[in-house]
MIBA-546292 format. One record per residue: residue number from 1; residue in one letter; x, y, z of N, C-alpha, C in turn. Coordinates in nm, 4 decimals. Atoms other than C-alpha are relative to their C-alpha. Layout:
 seq type     n.c1     n.c2     n.c3    ca.c1    ca.c2    ca.c3     c.c1     c.c2     c.c3
 NUM    A        X        Y        Z        X        Y        Z        X        Y        Z
...
//
This chain:
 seq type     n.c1     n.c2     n.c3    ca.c1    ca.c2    ca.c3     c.c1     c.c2     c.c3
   1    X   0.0887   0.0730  -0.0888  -0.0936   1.2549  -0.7782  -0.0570   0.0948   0.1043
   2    X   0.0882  -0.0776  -0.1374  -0.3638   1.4184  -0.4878   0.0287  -0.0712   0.0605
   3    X  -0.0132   0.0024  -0.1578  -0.3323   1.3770  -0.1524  -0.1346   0.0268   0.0638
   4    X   0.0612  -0.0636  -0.0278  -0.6249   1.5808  -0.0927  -0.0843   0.1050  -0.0423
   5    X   0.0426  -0.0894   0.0383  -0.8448   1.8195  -0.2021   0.0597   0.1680  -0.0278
   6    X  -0.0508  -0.1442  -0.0249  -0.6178   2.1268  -0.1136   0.0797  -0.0104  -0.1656
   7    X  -0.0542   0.0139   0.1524  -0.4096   1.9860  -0.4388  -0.0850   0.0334  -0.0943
   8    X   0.0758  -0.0478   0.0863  -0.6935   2.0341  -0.6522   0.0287   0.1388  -0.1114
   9    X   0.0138  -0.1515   0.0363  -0.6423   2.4153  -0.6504   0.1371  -0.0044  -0.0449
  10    X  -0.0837  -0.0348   0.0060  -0.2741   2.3621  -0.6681   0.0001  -0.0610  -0.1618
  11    X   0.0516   0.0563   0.1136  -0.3658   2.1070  -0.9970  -0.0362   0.1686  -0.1202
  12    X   0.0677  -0.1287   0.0659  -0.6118   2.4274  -1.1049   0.0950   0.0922  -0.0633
  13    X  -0.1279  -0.0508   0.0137  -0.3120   2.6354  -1.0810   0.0997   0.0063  -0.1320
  14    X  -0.0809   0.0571   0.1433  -0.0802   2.4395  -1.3507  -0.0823   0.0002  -0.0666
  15    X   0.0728   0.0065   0.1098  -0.3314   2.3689  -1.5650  -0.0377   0.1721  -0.0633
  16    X   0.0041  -0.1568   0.0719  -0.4234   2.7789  -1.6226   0.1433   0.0146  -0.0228
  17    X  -0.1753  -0.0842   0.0369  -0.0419   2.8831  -1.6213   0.0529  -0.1168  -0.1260
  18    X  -0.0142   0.0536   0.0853   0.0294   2.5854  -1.8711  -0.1366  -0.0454  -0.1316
  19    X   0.0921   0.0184   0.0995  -0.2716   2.5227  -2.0501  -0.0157  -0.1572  -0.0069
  20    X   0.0152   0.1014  -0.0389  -0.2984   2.1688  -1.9305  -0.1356  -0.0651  -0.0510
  21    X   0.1605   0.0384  -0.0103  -0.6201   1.9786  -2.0867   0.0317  -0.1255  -0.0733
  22    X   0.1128   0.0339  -0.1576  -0.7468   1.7320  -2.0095   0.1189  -0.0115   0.1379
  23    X  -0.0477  -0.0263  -0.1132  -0.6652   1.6850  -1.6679  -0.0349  -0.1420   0.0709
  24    X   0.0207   0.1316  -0.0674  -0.6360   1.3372  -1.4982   0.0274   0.0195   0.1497
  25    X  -0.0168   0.0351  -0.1638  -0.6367   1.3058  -1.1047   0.0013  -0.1217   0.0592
  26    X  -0.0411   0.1698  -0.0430  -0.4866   0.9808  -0.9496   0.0470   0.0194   0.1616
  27    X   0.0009   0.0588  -0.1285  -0.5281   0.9568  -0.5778   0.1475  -0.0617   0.0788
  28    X  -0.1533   0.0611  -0.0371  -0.1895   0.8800  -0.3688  -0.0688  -0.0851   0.0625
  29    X   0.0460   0.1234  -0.0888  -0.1784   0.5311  -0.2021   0.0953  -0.1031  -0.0218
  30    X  -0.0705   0.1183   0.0733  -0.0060   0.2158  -0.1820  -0.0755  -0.0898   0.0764
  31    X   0.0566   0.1377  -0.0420  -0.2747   0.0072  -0.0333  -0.1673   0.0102  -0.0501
  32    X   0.1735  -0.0175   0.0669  -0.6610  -0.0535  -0.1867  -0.0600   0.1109   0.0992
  33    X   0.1023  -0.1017  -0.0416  -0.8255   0.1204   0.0921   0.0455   0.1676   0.0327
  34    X  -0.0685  -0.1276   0.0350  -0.6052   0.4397   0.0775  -0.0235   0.0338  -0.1614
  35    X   0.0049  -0.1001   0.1314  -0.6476   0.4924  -0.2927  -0.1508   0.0309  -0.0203
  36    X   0.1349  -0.0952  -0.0380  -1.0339   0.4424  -0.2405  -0.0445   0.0964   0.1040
  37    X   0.0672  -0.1231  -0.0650  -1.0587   0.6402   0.0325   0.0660   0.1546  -0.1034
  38    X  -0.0371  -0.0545   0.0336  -0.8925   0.8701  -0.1730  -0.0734   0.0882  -0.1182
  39    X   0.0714  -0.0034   0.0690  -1.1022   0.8523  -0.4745  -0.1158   0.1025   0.0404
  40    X   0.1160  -0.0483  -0.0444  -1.3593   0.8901  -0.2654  -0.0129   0.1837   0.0634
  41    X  -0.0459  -0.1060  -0.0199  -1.2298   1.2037  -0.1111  -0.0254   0.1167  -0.0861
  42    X   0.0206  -0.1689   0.1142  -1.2132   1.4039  -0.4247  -0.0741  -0.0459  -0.1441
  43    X   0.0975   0.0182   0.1213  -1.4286   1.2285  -0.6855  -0.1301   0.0912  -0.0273
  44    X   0.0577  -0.0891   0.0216  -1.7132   1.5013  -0.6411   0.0533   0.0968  -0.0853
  45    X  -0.0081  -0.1169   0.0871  -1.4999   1.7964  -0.6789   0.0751  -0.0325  -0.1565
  46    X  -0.0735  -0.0177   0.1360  -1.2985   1.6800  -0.9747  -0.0698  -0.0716  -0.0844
  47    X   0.1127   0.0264   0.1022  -1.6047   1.5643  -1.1384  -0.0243   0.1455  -0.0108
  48    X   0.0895  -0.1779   0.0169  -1.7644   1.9477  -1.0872   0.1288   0.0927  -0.0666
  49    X  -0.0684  -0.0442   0.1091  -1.4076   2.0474  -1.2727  -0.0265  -0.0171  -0.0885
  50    X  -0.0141   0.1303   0.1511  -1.4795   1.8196  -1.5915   0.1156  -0.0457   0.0035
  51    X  -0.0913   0.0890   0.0429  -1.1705   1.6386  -1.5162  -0.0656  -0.1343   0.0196
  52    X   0.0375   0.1433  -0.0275  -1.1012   1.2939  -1.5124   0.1131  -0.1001   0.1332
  53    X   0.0047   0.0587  -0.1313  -1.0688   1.0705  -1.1983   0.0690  -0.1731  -0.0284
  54    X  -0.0309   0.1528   0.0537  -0.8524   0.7187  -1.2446   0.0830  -0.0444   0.2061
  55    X  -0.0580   0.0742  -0.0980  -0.7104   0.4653  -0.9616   0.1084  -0.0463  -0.0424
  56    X  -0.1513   0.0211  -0.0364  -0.3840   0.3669  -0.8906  -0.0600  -0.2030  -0.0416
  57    X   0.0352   0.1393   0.0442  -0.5375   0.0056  -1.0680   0.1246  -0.0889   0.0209
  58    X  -0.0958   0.0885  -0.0464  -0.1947  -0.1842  -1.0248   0.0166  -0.0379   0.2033
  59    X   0.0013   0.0285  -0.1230  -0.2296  -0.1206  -0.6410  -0.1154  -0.0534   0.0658
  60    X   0.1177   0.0598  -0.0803  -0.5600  -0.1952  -0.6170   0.0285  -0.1520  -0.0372
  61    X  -0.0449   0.1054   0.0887  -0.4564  -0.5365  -0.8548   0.0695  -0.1014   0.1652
  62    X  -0.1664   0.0441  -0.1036  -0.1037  -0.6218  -0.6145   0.0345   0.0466   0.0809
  63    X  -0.0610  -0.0831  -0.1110  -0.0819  -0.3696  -0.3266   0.1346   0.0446  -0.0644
  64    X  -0.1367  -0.0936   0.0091   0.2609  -0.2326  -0.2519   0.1102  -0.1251  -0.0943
  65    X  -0.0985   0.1634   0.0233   0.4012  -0.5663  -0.4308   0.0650   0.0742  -0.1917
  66    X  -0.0594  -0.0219   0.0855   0.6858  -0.4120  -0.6754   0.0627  -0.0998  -0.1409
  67    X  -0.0217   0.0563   0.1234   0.7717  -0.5000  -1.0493  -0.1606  -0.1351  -0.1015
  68    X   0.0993   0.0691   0.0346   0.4297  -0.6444  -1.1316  -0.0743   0.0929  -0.0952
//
């Protein structure tokens, strides 16, 4: 999961030393407007990687609301 953009590079990182492909990026959060702001955050650059960009969809769904 990102946090931030600085992960990106650390992402970049594993993926060369393992050979990682594709490459999914999922936004940390446990409430809707934390995982979009999140999204939002780094959906440019990890489009201009060619990865791919997904949401934390159960939290946006149920929030922090466990076993659902």
């Amino acid at each position: 999961m990102a946090t931030g953009l600085g992960d990106l590079d650390e992402i970049a990182g594993l993926r060369e030393a393992y050979g990682l492909d594709p490459v999914w990026v999922m936004p940390e959060g446990t409430t809707s407007a934390a995982v979009l702001d999140g999204m939002r955050l780094l959906a440019d650059e990890v489009i201009a990687r060619g990865w791919h960009l997904t949401p934390r969809l159960h939290v946006l769904l149920w929030g922090d609301q466990r076993g659902r």
